[in-house]
C-alpha angles and dihedrals in degrees: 000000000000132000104263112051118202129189113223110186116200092010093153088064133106098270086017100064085035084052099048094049087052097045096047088049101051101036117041088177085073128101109193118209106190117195118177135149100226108236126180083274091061135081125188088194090080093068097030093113087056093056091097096039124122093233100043130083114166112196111178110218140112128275086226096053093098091193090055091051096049090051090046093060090026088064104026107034095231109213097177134031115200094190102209102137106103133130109255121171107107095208089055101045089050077058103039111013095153090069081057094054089045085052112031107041109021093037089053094045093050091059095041090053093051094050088050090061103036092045107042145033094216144331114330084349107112122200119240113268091030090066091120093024111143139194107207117201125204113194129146149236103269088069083087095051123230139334131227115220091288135047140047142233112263124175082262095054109124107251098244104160119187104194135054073250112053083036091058087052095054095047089055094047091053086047091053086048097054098056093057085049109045096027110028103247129167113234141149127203125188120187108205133179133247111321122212126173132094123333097037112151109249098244093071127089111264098037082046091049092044100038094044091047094046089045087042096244139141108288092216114208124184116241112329096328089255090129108115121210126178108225127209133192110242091217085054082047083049103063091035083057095050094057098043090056089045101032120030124095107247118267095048144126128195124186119225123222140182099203082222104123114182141160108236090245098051088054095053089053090051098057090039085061092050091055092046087061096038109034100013118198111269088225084047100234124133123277085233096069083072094056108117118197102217129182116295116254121244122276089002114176123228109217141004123190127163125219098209093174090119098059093038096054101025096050104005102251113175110172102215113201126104111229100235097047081054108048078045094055080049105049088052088051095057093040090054083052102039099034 
C-alpha cells in the first residue's frame, strides 16, 4: 500500500463508499483502509470493483471493538481518520437508541482516544511522522435542532437536538471538539444537510418515493409534507469533504449545504414528475395519485437550512450540481437498481 494510509470508517455506507470512489480517483498517494461493520445500511457490493485494487484494503469490524482498533493502527500505521461510520436513520433510533449511543459516541471516543495516543506524546506535542495527521469528523445538521420558517444553521448555532439520533451526534461532535481542545488534536467537523445520490439505503425518502412508485405502491409522506429539508448532492459532499480534510486549519467546523430548500412534499411531486417522463404508468395515470399522508413521526423538525458561507468564503467551496441534473442522475440510479 501506498505511502499515506488513511482510515475511512464506514466507508461501505451511503456518503462513505461515495466517498471512497471520489478520494481513490482523485489521489493515487492514498492507501484506504476501510473498516465498517456492515450493518443492514451497508453493501460491500459498491466498492466491489476496487477489492483488488493497490490502494484498497476492506476489514470488516466495529469502531467500538478497542482490540480491533488497536490491531488496525498497530499494523497500518494509520496517518488520517475520516470518521464516517454513525447510525443515522431517525425512526430507528425513537425505537433502538441505545444502538445510536453504542455507535455514535463510544465508537467515536474509542477512535479519538486511539489517535491521541498513536499521534501524539502529550498534550499539543506530535510525534514525528504525525506532524499533518487529521481526524476528520462528519455530523449533520440535526444536531442543531429545527428551524422556524426563517432563518438558517450556521457553525454558531446552539446544539439543540431533538432525537436519540441527532443527540448522539451531538454528543460525537462535542467529543471530537474536546480533543482538539484539551489535547491538542487535530481534528476537522463539517455538518452538512440531507445527502441524496447512489448508494442510499432504501429506508430513506428519495429511494421510498421512487421504489414504491415504481412498485405502485402508496408514496407515504409524514404529516402534511410541510416539513422542509436542504439537499445536497453527495458527489457535491464528496469534494467539500476533500478540502476541508486537506485545507482547514485545524479546530474547525464547516457546515455543508445544498442550497436546495424543499418541502417534503414538493419534492415528491418533483420526482413524481421525473418517472412520469422517464417510466411512464402503463394505465397512464400520474405517479401522485399514489402519494399517502400517513401520521407524523415524534419529535419531527420543521425546517433545516445550512448557511455555507464559511466554507465558501474561508476555503472556496462551490458545490456544483443543479438540482435537477442531479435528482435526475439519481432517479436512473435507483431504476437500474429497482427495475
Amino acid at each position: 500500500m501506498g505511502q499515506q494510509t488513511i482510515l475511512v470508517t464506514g466507508g461501505s455506507g451511503f456518503i462513505g463508499s461515495n466517498f471512497i470512489k471520489y478520494i481513490i480517483n482523485k489521489y493515487p498517494q492514498y492507501s484506504i483502509i476501510n473498516l465498517d461493520v456492515l450493518t443492514y445500511a451497508a453493501n460491500p457490493q459498491f466498492l466491489e470493483h476496487f477489492k483488488d485494487h493497490p490502494q484498497y484494503k476492506f476489514i470488516q469490524g466495529n469502531i467500538c471493538n478497542k482490540q480491533l482498533i488497536d490491531k488496525i493502527f498497530a499494523e497500518y500505521n494509520i496517518h488520517d481518520v475520516i470518521h464516517f461510520a454513525a447510525e443515522s436513520h431517525v425512526d430507528n433510533s425513537i425505537q433502538t437508541p441505545e444502538v445510536f449511543i453504542q455507535s455514535n459516541i463510544l465508537g467515536t471516543f474509542v477512535l479519538l482516544d486511539k489517535v491521541k495516543n498513536v499521534w501524539l506524546d502529550e498534550n499539543y506535542k506530535v510525534k514525528a511522522g504525525f506532524e499533518t495527521s487529521r481526524f476528520h469528523h462528519i455530523s449533520t445538521d440535526e444536531v442543531f435542532g429545527s428551524l422556524g420558517q426563517e432563518g438558517l444553521f450556521s457553525e454558531f448555532t446552539p446544539y439543540m437536538p431533538n432525537s436519540p439520533y441527532s443527540a448522539s451526534k451531538a454528543a460525537s461532535d462535542h467529543l471530537v471538539r474536546a480533543y482538539n481542545k484539551t489535547y491538542g488534536l487535530n481534528t476537522t467537523l463539517t455538518n452538512c444537510s440531507n445527502n441524496f445520490g447512489p448508494h442510499q439505503h432504501d429506508e430513506k425518502l428519495i429511494p421510498t418515493i421512487i421504489r414504491n412508485a415504481i412498485n405502485n405502491n402508496s408514496i407515504p409522506v409524514y404529516g402534511k409534507g410541510e416539513n422542509i429539508r436542504d439537499w445536497l448532492f453527495v458527489e457535491d459532499h464528496c469534494k467539500a469533504i476533500d478540502l476541508v480534510f486537506h485545507r482547514s486549519e485545524s479546530g474547525q467546523t464547516y457546515n455543508i449545504g445544498g442550497n436546495n430548500e424543499l418541502r417534503n412534499i414538493d419534492l415528491v411531486y418533483s420526482i413524481c414528475r421525473k418517472l412520469d417522463e422517464l417510466v411512464p404508468r402503463k394505465n397512464h395515470t400520474k405517479y401522485e395519485d399514489l402519494i399517502t399522508f400517513v401520521p407524523d413521526r415524534p419529535g419531527h423538525d420543521l425546517r433545516y437550512a445550512i448557511d455555507a458561507s464559511k466554507i465558501e468564503n474561508v476555503l472556496g467551496f462551490k458545490e456544483i450540481s443543479k438540482f435537477d441534473d442531479a435528482i435526475e442522475k439519481t432517479i436512473q440510479w435507483y431504476l437500474a437498481k429497482y427495475i
